[in-house]
DSSP file (Angstrom, degrees, kcal/mol; ACC not computed):
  #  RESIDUE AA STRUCTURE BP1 BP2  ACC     N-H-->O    O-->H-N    N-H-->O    O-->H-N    TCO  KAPPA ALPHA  PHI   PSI    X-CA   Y-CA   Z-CA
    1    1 A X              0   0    0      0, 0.0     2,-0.4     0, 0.0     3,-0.2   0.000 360.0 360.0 360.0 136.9    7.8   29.8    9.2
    2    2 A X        +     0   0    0      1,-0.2     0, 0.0     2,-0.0     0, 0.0  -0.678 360.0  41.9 -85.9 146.0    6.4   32.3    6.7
    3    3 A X        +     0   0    0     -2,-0.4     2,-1.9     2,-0.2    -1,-0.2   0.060  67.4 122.6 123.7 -13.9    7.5   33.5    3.7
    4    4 A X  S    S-     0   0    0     -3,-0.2     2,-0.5     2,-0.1     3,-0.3   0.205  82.0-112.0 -74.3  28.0    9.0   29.6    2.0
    5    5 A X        -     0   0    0     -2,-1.9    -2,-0.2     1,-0.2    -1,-0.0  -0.744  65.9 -28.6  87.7 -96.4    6.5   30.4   -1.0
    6    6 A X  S    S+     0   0    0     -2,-0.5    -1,-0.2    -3,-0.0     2,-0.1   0.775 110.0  94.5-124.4 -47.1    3.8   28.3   -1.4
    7    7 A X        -     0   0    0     -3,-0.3    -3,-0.0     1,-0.1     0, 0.0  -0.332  58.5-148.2 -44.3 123.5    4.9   25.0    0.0
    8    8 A X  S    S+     0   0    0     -2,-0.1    -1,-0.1    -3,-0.0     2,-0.1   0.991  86.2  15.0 -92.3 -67.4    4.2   23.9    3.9
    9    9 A X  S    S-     0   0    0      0, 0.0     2,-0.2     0, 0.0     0, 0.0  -0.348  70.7-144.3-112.7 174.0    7.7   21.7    4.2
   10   10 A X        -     0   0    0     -2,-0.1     2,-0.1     0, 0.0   137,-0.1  -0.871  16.8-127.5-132.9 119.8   10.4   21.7    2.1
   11   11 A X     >  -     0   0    0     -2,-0.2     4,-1.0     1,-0.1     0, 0.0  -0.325  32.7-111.8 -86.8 142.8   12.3   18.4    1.4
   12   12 A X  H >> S+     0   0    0      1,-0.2     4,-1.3     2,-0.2     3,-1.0   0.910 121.7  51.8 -34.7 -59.6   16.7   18.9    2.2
   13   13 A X  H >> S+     0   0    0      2,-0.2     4,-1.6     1,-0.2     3,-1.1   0.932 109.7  49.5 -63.3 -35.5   17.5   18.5   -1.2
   14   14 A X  H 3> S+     0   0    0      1,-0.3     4,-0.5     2,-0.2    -1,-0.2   0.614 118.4  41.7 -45.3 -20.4   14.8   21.5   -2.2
   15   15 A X  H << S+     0   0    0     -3,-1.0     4,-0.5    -4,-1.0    -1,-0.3   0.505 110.8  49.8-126.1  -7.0   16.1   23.4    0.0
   16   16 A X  H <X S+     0   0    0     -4,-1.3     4,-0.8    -3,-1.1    -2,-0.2   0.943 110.1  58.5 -68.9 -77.2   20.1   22.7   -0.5
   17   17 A X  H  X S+     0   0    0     -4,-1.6     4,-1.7     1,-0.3    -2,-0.2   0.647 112.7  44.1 -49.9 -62.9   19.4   23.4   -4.3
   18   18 A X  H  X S+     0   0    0     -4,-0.5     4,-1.1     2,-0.3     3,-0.4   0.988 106.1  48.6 -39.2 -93.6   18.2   26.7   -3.2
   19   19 A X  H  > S+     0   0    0     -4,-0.5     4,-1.1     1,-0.3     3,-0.5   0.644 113.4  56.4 -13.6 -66.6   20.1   27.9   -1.1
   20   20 A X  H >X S+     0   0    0     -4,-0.8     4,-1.2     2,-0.3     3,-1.2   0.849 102.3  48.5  32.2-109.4   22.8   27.0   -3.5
   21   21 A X  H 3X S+     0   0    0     -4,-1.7     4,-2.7    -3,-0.4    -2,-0.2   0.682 113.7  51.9 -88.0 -35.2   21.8   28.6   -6.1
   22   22 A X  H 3X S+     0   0    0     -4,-1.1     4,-1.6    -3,-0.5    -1,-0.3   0.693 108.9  50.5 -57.5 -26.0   21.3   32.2   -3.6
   23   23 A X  H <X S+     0   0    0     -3,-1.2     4,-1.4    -4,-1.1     6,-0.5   0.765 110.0  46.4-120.1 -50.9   24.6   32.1   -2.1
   24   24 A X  H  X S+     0   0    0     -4,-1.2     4,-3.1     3,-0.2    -2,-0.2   0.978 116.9  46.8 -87.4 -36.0   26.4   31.8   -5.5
   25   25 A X  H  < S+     0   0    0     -4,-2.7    -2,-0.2     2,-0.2    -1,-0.2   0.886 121.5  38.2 -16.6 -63.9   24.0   34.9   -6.9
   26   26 A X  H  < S+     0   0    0     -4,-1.6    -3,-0.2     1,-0.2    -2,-0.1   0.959 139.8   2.7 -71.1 -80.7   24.6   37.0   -3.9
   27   27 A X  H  < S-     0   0    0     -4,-1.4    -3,-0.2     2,-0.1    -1,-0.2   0.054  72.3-138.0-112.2  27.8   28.2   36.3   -3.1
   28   28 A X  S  < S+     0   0    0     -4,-3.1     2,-0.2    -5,-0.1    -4,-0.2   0.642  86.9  40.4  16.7  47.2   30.0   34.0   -5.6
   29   29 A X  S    S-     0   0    0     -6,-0.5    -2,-0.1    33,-0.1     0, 0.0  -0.703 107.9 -34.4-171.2-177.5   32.0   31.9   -2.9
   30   30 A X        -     0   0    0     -2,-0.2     2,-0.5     1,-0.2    33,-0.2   0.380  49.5-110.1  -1.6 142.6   30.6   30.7    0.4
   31   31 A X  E     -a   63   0A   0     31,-3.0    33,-1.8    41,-0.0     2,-0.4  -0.764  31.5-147.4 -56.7 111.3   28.2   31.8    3.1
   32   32 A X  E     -a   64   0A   0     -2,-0.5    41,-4.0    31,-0.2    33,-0.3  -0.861   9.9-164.1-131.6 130.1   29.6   32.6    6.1
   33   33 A X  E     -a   65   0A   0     31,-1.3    33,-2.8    -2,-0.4     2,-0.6  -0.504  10.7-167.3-168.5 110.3   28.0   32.1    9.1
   34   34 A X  E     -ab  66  75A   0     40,-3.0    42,-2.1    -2,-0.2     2,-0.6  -0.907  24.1-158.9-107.7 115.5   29.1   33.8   12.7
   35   35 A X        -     0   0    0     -2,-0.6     2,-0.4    31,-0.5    42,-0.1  -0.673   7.8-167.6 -85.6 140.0   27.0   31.7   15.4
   36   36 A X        -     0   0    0     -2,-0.6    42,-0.3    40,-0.1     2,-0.1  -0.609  13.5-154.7-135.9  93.6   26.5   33.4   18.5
   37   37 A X        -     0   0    0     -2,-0.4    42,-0.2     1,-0.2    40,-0.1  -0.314   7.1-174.6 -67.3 133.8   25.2   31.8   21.9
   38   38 A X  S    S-     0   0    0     40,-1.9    44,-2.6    -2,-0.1    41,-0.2   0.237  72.5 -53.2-118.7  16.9   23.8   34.4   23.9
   39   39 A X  S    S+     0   0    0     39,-0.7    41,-0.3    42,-0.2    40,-0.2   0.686  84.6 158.2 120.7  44.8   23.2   32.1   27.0
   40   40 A X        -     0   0    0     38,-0.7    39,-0.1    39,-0.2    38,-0.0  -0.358  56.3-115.9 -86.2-173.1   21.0   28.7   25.7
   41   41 A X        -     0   0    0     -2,-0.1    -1,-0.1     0, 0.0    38,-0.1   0.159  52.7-109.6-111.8  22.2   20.8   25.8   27.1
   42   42 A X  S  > S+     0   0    0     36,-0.1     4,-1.3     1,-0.0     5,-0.2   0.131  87.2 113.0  65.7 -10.2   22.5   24.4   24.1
   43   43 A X  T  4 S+     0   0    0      1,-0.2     4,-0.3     2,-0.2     3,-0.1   0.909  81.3  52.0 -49.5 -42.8   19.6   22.5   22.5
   44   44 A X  T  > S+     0   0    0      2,-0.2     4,-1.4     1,-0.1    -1,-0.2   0.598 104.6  59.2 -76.3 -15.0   19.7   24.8   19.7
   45   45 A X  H  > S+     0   0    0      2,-0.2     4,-1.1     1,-0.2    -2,-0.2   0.853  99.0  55.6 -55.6 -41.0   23.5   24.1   19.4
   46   46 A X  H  < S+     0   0    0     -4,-1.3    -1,-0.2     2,-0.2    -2,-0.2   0.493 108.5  53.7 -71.6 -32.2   23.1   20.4   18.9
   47   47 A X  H >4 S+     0   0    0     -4,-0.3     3,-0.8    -5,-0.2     4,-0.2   0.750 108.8  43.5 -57.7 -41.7   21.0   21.4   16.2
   48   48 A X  H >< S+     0   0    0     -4,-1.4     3,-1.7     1,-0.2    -2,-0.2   0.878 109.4  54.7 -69.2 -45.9   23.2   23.5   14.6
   49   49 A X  T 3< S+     0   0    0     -4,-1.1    -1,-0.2     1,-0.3    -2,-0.2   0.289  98.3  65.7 -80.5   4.6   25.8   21.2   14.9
   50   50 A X  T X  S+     0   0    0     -3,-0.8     3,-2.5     1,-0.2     6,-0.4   0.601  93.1  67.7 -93.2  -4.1   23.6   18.4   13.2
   51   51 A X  T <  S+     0   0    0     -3,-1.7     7,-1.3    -4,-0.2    -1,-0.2   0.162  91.2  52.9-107.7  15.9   23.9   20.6   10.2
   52   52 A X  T 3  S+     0   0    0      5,-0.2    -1,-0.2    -3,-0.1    -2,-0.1   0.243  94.6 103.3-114.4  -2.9   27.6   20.0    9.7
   53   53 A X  S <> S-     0   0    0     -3,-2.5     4,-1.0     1,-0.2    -3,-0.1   0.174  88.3 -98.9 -77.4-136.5   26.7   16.0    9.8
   54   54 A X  T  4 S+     0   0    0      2,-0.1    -1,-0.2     3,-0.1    -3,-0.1   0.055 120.8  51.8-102.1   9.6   26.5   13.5    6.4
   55   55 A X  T  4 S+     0   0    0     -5,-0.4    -4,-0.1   -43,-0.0    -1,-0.1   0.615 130.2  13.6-115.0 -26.1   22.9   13.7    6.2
   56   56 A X  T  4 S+     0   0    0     -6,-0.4    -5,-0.2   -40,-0.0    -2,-0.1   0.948  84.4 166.8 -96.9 -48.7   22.2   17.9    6.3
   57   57 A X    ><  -     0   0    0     -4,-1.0     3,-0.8    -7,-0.3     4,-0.2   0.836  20.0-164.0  22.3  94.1   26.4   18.7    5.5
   58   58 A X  T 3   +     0   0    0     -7,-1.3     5,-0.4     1,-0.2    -1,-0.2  -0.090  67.3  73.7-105.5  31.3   25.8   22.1    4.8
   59   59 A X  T 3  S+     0   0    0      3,-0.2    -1,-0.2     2,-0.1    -2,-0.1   0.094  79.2  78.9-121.1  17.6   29.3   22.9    3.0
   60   60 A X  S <  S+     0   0    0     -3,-0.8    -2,-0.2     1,-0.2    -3,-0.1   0.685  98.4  37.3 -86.9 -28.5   28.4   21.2    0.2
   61   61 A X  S    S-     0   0    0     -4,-0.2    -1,-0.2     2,-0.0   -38,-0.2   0.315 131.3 -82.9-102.7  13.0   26.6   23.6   -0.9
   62   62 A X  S    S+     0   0    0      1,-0.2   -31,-3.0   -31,-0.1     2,-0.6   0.614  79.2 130.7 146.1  53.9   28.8   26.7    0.2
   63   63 A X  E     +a   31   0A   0     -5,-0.4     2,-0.5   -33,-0.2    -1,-0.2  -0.932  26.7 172.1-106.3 133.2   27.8   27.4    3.9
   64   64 A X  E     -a   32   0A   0    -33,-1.8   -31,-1.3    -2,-0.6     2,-0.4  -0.997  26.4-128.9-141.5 151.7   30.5   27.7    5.9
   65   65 A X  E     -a   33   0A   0     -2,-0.5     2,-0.4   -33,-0.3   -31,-0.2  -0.872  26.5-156.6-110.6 120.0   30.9   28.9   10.1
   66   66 A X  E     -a   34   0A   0    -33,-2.8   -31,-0.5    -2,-0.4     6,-0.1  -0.802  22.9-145.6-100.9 126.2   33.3   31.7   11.1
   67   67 A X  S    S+     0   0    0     -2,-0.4     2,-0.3   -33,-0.1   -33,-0.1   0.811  83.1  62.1 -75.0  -9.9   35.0   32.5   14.1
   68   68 A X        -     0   0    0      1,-0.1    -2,-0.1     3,-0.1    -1,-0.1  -0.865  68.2-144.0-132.4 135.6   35.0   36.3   13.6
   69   69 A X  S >  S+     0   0    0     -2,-0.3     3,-0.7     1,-0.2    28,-0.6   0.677 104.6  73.9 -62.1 -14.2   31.8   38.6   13.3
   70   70 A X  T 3  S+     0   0    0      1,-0.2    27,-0.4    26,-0.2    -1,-0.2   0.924  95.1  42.4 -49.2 -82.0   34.0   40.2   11.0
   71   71 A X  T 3  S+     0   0    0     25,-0.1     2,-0.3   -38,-0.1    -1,-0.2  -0.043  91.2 119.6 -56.9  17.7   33.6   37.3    8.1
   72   72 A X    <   +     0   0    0     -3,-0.7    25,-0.8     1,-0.1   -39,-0.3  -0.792  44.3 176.6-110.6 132.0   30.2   37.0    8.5
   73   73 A X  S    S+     0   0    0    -41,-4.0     2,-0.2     1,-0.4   -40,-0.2  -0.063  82.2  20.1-107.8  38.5   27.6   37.5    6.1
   74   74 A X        -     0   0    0    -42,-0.2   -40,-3.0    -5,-0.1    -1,-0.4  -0.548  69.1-132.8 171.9 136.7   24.7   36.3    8.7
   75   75 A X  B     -bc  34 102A   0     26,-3.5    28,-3.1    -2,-0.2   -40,-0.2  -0.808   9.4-157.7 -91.9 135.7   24.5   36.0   12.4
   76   76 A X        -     0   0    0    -42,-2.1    26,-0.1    -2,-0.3    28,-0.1  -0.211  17.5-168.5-108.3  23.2   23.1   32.9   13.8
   77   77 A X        -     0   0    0    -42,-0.1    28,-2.5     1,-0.1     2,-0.7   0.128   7.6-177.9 -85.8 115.2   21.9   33.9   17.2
   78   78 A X        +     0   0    0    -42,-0.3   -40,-1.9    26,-0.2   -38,-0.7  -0.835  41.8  30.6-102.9 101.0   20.8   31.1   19.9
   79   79 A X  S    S-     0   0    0     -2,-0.7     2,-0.7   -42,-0.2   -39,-0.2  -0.195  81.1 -81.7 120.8 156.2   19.4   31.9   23.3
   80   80 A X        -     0   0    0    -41,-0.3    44,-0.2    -2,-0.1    29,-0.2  -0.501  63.1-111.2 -63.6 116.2   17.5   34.2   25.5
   81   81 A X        -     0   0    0     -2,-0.7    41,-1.0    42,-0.4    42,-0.5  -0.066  27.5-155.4 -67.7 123.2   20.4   37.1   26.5
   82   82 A X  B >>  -D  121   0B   0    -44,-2.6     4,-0.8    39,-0.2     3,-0.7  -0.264  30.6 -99.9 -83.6 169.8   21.2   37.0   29.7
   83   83 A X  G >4 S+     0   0    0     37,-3.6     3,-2.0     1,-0.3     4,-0.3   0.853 116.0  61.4 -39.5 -59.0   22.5   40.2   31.2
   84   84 A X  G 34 S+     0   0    0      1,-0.3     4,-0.3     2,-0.2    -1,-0.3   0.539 110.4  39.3-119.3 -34.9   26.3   39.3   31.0
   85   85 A X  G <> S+     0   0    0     -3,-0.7     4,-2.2   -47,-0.2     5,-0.4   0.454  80.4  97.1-106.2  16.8   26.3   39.0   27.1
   86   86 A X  H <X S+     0   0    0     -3,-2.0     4,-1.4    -4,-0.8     5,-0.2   0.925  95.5  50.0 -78.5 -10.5   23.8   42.3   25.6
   87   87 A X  H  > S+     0   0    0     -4,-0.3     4,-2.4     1,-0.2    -1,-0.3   0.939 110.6  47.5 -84.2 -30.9   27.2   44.0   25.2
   88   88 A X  H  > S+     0   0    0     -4,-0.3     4,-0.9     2,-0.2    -2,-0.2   0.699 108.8  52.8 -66.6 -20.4   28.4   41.1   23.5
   89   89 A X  H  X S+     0   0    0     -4,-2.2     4,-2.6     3,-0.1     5,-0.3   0.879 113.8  41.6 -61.7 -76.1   25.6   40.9   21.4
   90   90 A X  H  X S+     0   0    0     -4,-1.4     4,-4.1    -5,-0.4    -2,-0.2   0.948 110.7  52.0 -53.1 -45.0   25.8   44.4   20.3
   91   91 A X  H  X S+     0   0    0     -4,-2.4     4,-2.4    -5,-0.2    -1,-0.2   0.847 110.5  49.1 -61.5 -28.2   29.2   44.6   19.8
   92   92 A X  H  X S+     0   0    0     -4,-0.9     4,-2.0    -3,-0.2    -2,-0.2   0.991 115.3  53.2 -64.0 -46.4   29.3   41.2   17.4
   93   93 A X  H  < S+     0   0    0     -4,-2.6    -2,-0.2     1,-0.2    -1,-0.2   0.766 106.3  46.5 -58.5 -49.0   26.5   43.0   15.9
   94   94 A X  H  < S+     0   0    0     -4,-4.1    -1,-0.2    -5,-0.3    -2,-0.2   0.982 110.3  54.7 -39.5 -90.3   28.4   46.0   15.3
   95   95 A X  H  < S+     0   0    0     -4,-2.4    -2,-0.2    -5,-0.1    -1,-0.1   0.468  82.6  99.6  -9.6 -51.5   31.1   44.2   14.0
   96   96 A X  S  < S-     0   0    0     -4,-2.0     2,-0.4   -25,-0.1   -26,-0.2  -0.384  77.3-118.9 -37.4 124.6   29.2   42.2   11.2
   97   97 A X        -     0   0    0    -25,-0.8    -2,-0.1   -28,-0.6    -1,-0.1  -0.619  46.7 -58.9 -97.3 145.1   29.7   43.8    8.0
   98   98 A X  S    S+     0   0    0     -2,-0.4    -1,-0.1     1,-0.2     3,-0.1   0.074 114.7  48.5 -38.0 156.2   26.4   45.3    5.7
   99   99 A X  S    S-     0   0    0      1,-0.2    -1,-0.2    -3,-0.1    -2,-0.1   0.639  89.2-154.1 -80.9 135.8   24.1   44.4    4.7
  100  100 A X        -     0   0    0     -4,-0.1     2,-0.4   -26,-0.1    -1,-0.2  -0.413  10.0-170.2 -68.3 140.4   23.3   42.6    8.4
  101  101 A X        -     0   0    0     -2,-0.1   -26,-3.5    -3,-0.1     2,-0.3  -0.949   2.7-166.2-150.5 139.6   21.2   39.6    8.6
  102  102 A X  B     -c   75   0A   0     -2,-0.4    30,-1.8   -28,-0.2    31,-1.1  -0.884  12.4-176.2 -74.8  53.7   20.1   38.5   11.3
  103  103 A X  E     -e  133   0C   0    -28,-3.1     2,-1.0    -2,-0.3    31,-0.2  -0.682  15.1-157.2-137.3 121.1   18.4   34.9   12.1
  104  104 A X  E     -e  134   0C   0     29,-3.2    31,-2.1    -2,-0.5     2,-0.8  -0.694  17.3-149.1-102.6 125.4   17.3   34.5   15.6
  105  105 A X  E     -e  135   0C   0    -28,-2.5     4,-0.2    -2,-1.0     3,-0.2  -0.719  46.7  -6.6-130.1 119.2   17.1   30.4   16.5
  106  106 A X  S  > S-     0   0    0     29,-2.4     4,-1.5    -2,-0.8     5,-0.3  -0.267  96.4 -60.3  95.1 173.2   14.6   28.3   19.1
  107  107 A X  H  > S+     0   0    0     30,-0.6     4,-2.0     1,-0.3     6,-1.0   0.824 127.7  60.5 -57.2 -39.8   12.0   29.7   21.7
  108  108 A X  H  > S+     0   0    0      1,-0.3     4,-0.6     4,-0.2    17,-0.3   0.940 105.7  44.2 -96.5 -32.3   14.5   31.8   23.8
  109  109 A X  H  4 S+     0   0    0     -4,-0.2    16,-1.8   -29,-0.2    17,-0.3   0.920 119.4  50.9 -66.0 -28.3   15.9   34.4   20.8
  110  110 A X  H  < S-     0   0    0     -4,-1.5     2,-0.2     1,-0.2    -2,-0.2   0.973 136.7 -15.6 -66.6 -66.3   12.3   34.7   19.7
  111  111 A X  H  < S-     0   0    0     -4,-2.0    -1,-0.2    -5,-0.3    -2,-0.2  -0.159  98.6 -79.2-133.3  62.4   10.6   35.5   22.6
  112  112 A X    >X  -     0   0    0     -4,-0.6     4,-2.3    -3,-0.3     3,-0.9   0.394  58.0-138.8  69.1 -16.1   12.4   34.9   25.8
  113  113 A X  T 34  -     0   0    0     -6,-1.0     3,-0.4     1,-0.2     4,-0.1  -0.054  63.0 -31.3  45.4-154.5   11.7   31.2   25.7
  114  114 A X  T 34 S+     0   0    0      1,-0.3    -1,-0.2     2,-0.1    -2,-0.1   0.401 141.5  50.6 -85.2  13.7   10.7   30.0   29.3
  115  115 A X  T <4 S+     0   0    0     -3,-0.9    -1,-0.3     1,-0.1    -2,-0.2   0.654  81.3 177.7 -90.3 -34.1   12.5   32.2   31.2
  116  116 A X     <  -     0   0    0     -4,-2.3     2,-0.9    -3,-0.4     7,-0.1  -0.035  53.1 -14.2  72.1-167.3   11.4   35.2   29.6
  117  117 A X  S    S+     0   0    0      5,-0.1     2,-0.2    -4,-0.1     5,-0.2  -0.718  77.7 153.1 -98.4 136.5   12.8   38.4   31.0
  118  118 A X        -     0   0    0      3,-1.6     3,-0.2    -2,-0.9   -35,-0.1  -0.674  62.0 -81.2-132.2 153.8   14.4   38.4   34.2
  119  119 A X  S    S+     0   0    0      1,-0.3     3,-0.1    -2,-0.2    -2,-0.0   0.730 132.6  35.8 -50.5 -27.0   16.9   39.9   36.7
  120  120 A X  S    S+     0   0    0      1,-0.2   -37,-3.6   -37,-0.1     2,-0.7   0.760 113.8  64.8 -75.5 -45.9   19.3   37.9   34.6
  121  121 A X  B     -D   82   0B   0    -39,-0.2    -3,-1.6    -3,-0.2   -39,-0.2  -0.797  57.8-152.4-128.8 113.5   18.1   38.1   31.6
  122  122 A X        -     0   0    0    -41,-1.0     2,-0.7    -2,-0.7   -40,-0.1   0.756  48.2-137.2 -10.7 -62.7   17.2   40.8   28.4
  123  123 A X        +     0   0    0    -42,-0.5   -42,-0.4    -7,-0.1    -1,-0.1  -0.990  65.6  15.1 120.5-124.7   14.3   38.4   27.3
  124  124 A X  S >> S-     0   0    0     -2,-0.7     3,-1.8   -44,-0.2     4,-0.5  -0.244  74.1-117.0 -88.6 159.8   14.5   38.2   23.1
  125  125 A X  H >> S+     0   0    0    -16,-1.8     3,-4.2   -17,-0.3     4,-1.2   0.993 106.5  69.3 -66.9 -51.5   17.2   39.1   21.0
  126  126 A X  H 34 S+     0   0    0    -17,-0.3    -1,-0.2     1,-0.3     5,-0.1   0.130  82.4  79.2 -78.3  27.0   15.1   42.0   19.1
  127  127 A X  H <4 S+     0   0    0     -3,-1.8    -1,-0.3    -2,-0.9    -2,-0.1   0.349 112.2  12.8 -85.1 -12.9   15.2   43.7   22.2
  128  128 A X  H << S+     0   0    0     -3,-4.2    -2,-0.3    -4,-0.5     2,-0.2   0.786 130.7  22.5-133.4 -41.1   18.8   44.7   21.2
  129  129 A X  S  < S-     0   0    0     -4,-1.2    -1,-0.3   -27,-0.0     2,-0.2  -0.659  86.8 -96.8-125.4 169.5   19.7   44.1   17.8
  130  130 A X        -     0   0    0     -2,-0.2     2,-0.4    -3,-0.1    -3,-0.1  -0.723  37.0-154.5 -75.7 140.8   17.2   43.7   14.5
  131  131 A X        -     0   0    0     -2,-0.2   -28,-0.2     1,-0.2     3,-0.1  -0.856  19.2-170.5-127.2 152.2   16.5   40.5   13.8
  132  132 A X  S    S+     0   0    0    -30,-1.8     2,-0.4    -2,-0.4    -1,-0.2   0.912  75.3  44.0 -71.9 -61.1   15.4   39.0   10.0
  133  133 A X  E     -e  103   0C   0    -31,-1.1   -29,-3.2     2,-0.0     2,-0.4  -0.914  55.0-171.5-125.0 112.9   14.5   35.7   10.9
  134  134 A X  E     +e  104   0C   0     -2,-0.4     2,-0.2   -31,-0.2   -29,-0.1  -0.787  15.2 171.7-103.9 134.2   12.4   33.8   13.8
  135  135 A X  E     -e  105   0C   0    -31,-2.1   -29,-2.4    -2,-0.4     5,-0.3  -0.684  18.6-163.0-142.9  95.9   12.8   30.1   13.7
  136  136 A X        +     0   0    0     -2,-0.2     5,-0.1   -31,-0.1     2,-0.1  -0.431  31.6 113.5 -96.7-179.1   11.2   28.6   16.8
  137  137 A X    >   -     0   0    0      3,-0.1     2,-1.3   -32,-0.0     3,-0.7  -0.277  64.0-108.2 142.5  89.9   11.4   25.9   18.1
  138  138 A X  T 3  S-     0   0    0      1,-0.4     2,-0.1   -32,-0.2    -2,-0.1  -0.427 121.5  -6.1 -98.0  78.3   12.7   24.5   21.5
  139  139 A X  T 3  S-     0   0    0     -2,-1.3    -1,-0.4     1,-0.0     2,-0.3   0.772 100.5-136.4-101.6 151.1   15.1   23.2   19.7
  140  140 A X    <   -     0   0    0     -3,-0.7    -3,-0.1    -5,-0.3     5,-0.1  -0.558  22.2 -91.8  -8.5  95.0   14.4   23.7   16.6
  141  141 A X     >  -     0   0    0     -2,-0.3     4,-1.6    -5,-0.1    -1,-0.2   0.091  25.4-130.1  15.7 115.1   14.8   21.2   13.6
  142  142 A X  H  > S+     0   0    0      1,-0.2     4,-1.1     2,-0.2     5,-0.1   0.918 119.0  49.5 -53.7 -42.7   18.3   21.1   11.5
  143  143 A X  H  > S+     0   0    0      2,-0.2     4,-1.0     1,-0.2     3,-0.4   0.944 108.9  52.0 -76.8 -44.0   15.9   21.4    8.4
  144  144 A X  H >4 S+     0   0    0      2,-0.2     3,-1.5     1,-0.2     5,-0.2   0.950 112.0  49.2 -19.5 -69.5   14.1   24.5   10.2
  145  145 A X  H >X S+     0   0    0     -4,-1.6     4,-1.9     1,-0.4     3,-1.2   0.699 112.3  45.9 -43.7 -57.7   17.4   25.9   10.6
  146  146 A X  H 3< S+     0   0    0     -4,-1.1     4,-0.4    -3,-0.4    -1,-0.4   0.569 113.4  48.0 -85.9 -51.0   18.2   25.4    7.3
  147  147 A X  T << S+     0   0    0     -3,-1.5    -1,-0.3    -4,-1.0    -2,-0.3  -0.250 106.4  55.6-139.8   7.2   15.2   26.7    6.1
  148  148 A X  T <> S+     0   0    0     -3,-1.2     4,-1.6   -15,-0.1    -2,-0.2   0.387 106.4  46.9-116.3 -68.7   15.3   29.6    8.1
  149  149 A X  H  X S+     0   0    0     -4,-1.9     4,-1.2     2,-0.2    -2,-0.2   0.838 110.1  59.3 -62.2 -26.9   19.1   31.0    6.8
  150  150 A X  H >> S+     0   0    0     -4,-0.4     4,-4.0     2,-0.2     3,-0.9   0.937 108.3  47.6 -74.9 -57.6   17.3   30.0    2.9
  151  151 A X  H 3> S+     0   0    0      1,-0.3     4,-1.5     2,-0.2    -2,-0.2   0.744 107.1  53.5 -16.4 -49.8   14.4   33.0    4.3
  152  152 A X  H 3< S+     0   0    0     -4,-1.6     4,-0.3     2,-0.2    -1,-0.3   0.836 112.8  43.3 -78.6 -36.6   17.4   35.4    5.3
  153  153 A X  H <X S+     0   0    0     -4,-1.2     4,-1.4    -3,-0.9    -2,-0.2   0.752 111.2  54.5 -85.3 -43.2   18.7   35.0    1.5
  154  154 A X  H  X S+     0   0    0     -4,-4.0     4,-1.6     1,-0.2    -2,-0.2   0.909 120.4  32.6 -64.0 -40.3   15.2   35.3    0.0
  155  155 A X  H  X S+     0   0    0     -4,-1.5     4,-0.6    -5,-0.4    -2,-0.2   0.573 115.9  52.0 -91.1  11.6   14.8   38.6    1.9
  156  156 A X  H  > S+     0   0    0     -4,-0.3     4,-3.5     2,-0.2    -1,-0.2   0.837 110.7  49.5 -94.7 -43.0   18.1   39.7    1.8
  157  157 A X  H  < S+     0   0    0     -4,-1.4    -2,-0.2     1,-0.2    -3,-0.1   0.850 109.4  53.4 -54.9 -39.7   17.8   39.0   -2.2
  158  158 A X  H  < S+     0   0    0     -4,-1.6    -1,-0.2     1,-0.2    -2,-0.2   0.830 106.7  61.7 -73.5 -32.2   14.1   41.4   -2.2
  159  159 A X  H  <        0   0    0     -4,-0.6    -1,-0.2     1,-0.2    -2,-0.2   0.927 360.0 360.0 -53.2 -77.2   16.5   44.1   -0.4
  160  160 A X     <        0   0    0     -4,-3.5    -1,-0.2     0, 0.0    -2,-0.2   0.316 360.0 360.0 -95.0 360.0   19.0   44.6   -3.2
């Protein structure tokens, strides 16, 4: 990933402490986070879902996951879109309230992964909606992830 300043990795806490400290700036209470599978193969799920364990626990520092596009200050997206969800895709997207961010996560929202596009399937997510943030990766690293959403916060921050 570009943009994480000068530094090639970032260590958890460096990048909790951040994160942190953007989240209470921007919105003085929690992050909140609509994840939205758009037809992976779950790999990036399992990732995501390491980021709620005891070593990453990413609601210690105010991230929190939302059922409704509605509560969301960032969309999480995972998988290449198959046919059967681009209305669903747009419509969460619609639904999200300004300013949208976007963070598109593992090979198939970046670029089609290895299915690419197909009679089934759209290809990348920024064939329908705008995206902020590529974090590839088949799947993709909970500290990627992590480190991805701090990226959406930096640019979200340059925005306003």
């Amino acid at each position: 990933m570009t943009g994480m300043a000068q530094k090639e990795m970032w260590t958890v806490t460096e990048v909790e402490q951040r994160v942190s400290l953007l989240i209470k700036k921007r919105f003085g209470r929690s992050l909140h986070i609509r994840h939205l599978d758009s037809g992976s193969s779950n790999g990036c799920e399992w990732e995501i879902t390491a980021l709620m364990n005891p070593v990453y626990d990413v609601q210690r520092f105010g991230i929190d996951f939302v059922a409704s596009p509605r509560h969301a200050d960032l969309l999480l997206v995972t998988g290449g879109v198959t046919r059967n969800l681009e209305e669903a895709v747009r419509k969460t997207y619609a639904a999200t309230p300004a300013p949208k961010m976007v963070v598109a996560v593992g090979a198939c929202a970046c670029s089609g992964g290895i299915i690419g596009q197909t009679y089934a399937n759209t290809a990348k997510l920024d064939d329908l909606i705008p995206v902020s943030v590529y974090i590839p990766g088949c799947p993709p690293r909970p500290q990627a992830i992590l480190e991805g959403i701090l990226l959406a916060l930096e640019k979200l921050e340059e925005r306003t």
